[in-house]
N, C-alpha and C positions, 0 to 999 in steps of 0.2 A: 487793629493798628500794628504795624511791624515795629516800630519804634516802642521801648521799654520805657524812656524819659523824655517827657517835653519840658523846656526850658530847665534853667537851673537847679542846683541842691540846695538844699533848708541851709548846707555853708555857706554856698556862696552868696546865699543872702544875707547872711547874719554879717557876713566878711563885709556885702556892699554897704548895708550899714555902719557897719564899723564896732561892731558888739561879739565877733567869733568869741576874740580871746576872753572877754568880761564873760560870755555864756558858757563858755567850756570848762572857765574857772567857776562858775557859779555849780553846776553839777558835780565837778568832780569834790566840792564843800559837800552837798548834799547826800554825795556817796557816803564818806566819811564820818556826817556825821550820825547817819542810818548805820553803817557797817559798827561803830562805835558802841549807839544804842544797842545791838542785836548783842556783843558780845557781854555786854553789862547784863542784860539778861539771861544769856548762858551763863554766865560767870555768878548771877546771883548779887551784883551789885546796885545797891542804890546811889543814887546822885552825891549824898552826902559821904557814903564811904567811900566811892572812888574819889571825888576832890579831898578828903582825908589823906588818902594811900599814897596821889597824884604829890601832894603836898601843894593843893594850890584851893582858893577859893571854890565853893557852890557855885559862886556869880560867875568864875572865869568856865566853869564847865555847865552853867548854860547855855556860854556864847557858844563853846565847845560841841555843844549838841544842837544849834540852833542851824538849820540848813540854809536860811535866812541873813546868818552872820558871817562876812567874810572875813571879818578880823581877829585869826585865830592863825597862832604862830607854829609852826614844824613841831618846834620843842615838845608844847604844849599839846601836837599830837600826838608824838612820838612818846612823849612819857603816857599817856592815856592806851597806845597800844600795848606798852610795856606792859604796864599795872595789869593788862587784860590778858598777856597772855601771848602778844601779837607784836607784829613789828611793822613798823611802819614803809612803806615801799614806794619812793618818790624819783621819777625820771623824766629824760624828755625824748622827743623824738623827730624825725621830719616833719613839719607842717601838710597837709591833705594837698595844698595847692601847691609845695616842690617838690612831693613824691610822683603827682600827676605830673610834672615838665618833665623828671630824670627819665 
């Protein structure tokens, strides 16, 4: 076959759906809360002494680590990068479907 792609991308289905944004925000939780885990283990922390450090709840840094929970605020990541070592790094950019029109 010469053609590389028949029909649509995995976006533009999520898009026709109507779930891009909910999935894209669901992964980029999960990056987060894996990239999180990893430095706690570099770093030699347990659960209890980073929410110690964080100055916040064990229960709010479950949610924190939970890839599952979307209800986990900037701050609350941001000081969990601190404590770690790291900084937290949040932007935005074109969407996939107005970089394709420009």
């Amino acid at each position: 076959m010469s053609k590389r792609h028949i029909g649509s991308s995995f976006d533009d289905f999520l898009r026709e759906e109507g779930i891009l944004a909910q999935t894209e925000t669901a992964a980029i939780k999960r990056v987060l809360a894996y990239q999180i885990a990893q430095a706690m283990k570099e770093k030699g922390f347990t659960k209890a002494a980073l929410a110690k450090t964080m100055g916040t709840s064990r229960a709010q840094l479950d949610r924190l680590l939970d890839p599952e929970n979307p209800s986990v605020t900037l701050q609350t990541m941001g000081r969990a990068a601190h404590v770690l070592g790291k900084r937290l790094m949040v932007g935005m950019e074109e969407s996939r479907k107005r970089r394709k029109a420009a």
